[in-house]
Structure formats: structure tokens, C-alpha cells
LUMTI-752838 format. One record per residue (C-alpha): residue number from 1; residue in three letters; z, x, y. Coordinates in Angstrom, 3 decimals. Last residue first. Layout:
! residues N
gupa/drendren/zz/xx/yy
NUM/ALA/Z/X/Y
...
This chain:
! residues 234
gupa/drendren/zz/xx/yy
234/UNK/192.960/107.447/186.871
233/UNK/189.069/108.033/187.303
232/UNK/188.625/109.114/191.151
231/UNK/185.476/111.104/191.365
230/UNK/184.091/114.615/190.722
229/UNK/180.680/115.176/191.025
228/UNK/179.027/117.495/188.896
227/UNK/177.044/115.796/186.204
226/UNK/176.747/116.257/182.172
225/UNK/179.176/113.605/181.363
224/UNK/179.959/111.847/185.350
223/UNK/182.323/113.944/186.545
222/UNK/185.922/113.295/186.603
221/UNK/189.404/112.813/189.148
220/UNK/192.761/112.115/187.710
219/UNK/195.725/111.072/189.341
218/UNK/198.969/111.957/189.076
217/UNK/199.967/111.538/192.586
216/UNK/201.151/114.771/194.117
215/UNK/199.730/116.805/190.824
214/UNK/196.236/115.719/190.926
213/UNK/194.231/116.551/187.955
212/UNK/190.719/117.559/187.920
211/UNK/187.970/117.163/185.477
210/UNK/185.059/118.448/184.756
209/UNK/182.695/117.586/181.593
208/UNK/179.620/119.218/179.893
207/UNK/178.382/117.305/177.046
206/UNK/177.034/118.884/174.142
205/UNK/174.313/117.595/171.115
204/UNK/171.833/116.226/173.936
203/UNK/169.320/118.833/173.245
202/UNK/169.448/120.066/176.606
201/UNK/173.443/120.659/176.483
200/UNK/172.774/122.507/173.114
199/UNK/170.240/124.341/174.339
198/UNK/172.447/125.303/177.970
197/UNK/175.314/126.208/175.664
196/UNK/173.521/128.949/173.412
195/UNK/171.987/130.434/176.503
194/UNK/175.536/130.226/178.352
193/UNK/174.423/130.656/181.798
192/UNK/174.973/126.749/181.734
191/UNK/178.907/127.634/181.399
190/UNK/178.485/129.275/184.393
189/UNK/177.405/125.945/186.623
188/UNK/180.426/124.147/184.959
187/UNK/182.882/126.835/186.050
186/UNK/181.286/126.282/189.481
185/UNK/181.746/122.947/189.815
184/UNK/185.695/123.550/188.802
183/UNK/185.474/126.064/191.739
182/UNK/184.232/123.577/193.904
181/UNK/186.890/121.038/192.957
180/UNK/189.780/123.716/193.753
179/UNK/188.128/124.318/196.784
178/UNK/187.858/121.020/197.784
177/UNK/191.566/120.682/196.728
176/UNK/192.510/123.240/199.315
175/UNK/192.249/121.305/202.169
174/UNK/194.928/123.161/204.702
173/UNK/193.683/126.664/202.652
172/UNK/190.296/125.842/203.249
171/UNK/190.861/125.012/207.238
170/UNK/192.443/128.271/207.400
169/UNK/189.322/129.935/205.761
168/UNK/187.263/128.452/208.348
167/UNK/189.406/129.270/211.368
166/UNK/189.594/132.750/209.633
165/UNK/186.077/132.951/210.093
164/UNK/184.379/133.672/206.820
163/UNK/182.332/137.481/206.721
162/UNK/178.786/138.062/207.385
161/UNK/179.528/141.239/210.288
160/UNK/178.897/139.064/213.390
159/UNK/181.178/136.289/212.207
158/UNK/180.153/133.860/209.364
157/UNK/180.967/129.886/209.712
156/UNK/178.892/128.420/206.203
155/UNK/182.746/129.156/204.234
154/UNK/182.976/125.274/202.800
153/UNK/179.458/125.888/200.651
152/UNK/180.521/129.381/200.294
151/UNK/183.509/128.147/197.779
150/UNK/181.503/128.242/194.559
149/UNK/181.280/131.670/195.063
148/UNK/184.579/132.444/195.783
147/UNK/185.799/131.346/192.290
146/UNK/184.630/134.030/190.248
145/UNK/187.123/136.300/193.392
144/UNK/189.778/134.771/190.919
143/UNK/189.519/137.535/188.404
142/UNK/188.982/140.454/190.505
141/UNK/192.070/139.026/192.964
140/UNK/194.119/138.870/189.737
139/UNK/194.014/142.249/187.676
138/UNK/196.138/144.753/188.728
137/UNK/198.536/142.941/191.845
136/UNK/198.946/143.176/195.785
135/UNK/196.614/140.487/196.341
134/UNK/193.623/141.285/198.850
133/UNK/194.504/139.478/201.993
132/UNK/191.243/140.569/203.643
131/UNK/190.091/136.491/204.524
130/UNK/187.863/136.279/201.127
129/UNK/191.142/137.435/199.218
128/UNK/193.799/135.363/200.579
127/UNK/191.035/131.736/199.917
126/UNK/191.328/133.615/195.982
125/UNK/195.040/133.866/196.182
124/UNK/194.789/130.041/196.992
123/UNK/192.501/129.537/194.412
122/UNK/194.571/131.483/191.912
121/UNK/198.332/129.420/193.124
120/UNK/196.542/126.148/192.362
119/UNK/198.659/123.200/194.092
118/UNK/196.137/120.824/192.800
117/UNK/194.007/120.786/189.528
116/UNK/191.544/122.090/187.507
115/UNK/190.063/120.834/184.101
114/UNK/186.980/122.056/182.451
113/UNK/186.038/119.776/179.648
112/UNK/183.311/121.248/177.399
111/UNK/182.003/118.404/174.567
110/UNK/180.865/117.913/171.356
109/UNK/182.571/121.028/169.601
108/UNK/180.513/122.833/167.251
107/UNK/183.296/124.911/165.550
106/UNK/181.308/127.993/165.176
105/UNK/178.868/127.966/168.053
104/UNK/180.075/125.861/170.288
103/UNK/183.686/126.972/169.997
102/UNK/183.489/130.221/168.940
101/UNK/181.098/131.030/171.586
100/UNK/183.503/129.200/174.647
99/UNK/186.713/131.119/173.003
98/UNK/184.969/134.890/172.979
97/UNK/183.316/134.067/176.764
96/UNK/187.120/133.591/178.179
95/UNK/188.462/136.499/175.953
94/UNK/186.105/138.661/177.337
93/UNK/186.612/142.469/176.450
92/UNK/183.573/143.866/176.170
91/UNK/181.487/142.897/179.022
90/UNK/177.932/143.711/178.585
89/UNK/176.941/140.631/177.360
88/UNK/177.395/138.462/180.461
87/UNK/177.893/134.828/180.783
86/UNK/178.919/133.636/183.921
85/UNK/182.767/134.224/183.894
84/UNK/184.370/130.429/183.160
83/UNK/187.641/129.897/185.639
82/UNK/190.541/127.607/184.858
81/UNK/192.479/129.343/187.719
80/UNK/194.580/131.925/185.858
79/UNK/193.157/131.389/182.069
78/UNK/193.784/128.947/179.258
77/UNK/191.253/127.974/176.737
76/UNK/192.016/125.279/174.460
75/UNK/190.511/123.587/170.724
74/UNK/191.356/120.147/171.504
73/UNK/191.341/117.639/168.480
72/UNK/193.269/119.305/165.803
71/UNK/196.977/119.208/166.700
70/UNK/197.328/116.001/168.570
69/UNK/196.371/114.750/172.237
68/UNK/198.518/113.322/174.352
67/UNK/195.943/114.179/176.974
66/UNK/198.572/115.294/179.945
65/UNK/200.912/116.789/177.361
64/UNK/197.402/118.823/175.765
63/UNK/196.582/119.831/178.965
62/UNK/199.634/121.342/180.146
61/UNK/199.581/121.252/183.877
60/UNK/202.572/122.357/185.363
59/UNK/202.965/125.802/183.631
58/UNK/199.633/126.574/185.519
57/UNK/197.401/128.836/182.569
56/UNK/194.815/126.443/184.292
55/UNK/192.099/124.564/181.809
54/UNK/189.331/125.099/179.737
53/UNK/189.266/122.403/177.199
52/UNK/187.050/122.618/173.891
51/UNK/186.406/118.736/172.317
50/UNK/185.516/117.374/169.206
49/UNK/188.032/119.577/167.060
48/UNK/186.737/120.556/163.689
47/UNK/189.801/122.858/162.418
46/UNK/190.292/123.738/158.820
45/UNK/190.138/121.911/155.418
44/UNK/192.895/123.084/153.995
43/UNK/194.795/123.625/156.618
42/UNK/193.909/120.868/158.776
41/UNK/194.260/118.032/156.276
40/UNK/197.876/119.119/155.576
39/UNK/198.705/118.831/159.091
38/UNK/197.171/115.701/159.394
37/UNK/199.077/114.326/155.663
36/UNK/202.563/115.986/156.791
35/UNK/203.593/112.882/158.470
34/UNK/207.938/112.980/158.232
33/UNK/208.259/116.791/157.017
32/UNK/205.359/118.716/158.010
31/UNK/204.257/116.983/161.438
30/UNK/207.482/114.986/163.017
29/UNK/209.716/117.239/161.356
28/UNK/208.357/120.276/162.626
27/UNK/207.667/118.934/166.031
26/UNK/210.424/119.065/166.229
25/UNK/211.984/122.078/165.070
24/UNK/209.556/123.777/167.613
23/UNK/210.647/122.050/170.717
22/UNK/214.580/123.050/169.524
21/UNK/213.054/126.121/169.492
20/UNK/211.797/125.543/173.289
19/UNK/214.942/124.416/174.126
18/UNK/216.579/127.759/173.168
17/UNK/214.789/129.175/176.198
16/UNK/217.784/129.955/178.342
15/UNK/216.484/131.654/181.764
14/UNK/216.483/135.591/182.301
13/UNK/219.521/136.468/184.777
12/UNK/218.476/137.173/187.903
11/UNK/218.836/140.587/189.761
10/UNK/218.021/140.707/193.528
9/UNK/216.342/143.063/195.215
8/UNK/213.254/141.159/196.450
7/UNK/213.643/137.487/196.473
6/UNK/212.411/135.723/193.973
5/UNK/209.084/134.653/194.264
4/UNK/207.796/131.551/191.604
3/UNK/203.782/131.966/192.035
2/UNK/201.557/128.776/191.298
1/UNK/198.853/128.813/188.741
């Protein structure tokens, strides 16, 4: 996620979406008119996708562009910073923890892919956070302080009262993609919290995945299935 500011006072006009329609009719005819046969197949005979992909609500990174994949074979979650909550019953609203049970448990999915990438605008409001620059909003700085954890490996220099040195944080935010790969680390670590997703993982029926997606370059870092260093891939 990366913020668009405007600046303060000033009245924009809202920006044309007809496109999108145009996006619509489409994929229309490619799907129902020209090949209706997959889209036929998925109605009646419902979803089975192989794969469920947690990735950044970032306009920019669009997993199912970036995968070419077609309807059917990635069942998505999209959230502010690609960020899995460690599971936790006593949360009622959890749209996050609603998508992962469906998926493994429901649509038995072979495989979690958690994909991050660069320029995130909810790790860098999370780096704002742990240095006292709460974000001036309802819901985001409790949502991305899930990633802060996975960032204490980069945040060892405490002052006197146990809190990051702002040199520390300020070399975070100049290298923020090891945050951003930390936090994807992390997602994976909370997905094993999951008792339903750590048997499946043991039994060998589910593969945990992370991947992150460089925007500069294109590139593509992965884990190893089931490990949690990324590399270079693409």
C-alpha cells in the first residue's frame, strides 16, 4: 500500500472509471461469449483452486496480473500490508482468519503463497509507528503494528527505556525491503498458529510459500516450499 496525498484544501474532481467497465465487457466476451466452457465448469461445479494468495491491497501489485492466472486457480486475500493475524478465536470479526479457514478447510487448497513487495506504504507506516509516529487514521497503525514483530530482528539497538533508536529505525526505513521480507516471514510464522494449517503442513498435504515482488526491477524473490528464506527467482 502506498498513500496518494493531495494537498490539503483542495477539491479534485473524482477520476473517470469507465475503463474499468470497458474491463468488464471484456472479459465478458473473452469468458462467456468466445470460451464459455471454464466459466461454465466453475459454476456448476464450483471453485477448487490449488492455490490461496495473500497479498497487498497495493493497487500496484495485482496478483492475479502478475500470475496471469485465470478465474478458478487463485482463491485471494487482500489486506493493507499482506499481513496474517496469528490465529486467535476470540476475535470476531476476522476477515483475514475467515478466508485462510475457508480455504484449507473447505476448498483444500495445496498451497499458501504470501506475497509482499517493495514500496509498501503499511510497512513504512508500521517503521512510523515503532519510532512514536502513530498514524493519524482509525484502523491502520493497529493493523500494521502485526508486522513489528517480525521486524525486532533489525530493531536489536534499544535506548534506556526498551524502545528502537531512531538511528535504527532510520536505517529500516533507508532498507525497507528487509522489513518488508521480515514481515512476509512473519505472515508465514502465523499461518503455523493455524492448528488446522500446521496438520496439514505436517502431513505434507499444504505447502507454505512467500514471495516478494520487486517493483523497481520486476523481480521476484521466493522461499524454498515450506522454508523461509527469500531468494532471487525471476
Amino acid at each position: 500500500m502506498e498513500q496518494n496525498h493531495q494537498a490539503q484544501g483542495q477539491a479534485t474532481p473524482c477520476r473517470d472509471i469507465s475503463h474499468l467497465l470497458e474491463g468488464i465487457r471484456r472479459f465478458r466476451t473473452r469468458f462467456y461469449e468466445e470460451n464459455s466452457t471454464l466459466m461454465r465448469g466453475l459454476v456448476e461445479q464450483g471453485q477448487s483452486p490449488p492455490a490461496l494468495l495473500i497479498s497487498c491491497s497495493d493497487s500496484r501489485v495485482d496478483p492475479t496480473l502478475l500470475s496471469d492466472a485465470e478465474p478458478g486457480q487463485l482463491f485471494v486475500v487482500r489486506n493493507v500490508a499482506n499481513l496474517v493475524p496469528p490465529y486467535d478465536t476470540t476475535r470476531h470479526y476476522d476477515g483475514a482468519g475467515a478466508a485462510i479457514e475457508y480455504a484449507v478447510r473447505d476448498l483444500k487448497v495445496d498451497h499458501i503463497i504470501v506475497l509482499g513487495h517493495a514500496h509498501c506504504g503499511g510497512i513504512k507506516a508500521m517503521l512510523g509507528a515503532a519510532g512514536g509516529q502513530w498514524p493519524d487514521r482509525d484502523f491502520i497503525g493497529g493493523w500494521v503494528s502485526m508486522a513489528l514483530d517480525a521486524s525486532r530482528l533489525y530493531l536489536s539497538e534499544k535506548d534506556e527505556h526498551g524502545q528502537p533508536l531512531q538511528a535504527s529505525l532510520q536505517r529500516l526505513r533507508e532498507n525497507a525491503h528487509l522489513v518488508e521480507r521480515a514481515a512476509i516471514a512473519g505472515s508465514l510464522k502465523n499461518l503455523l498458529s493455524y492448528p488446522w494449517v500446521r496438520e496439514r503442513v505436517e502431513a505434507g498435504t499444504l505447502v507454505l510459500h512467500g514471495w516478494w515482488f520487486d517493483l523497481d526491477t520486476g523481480d521476484l524473490w521466493a522461499t524454498e516450499p515450506g522454508g523461509m528464506q527469500l531468494m532471487p527467482v525471476l
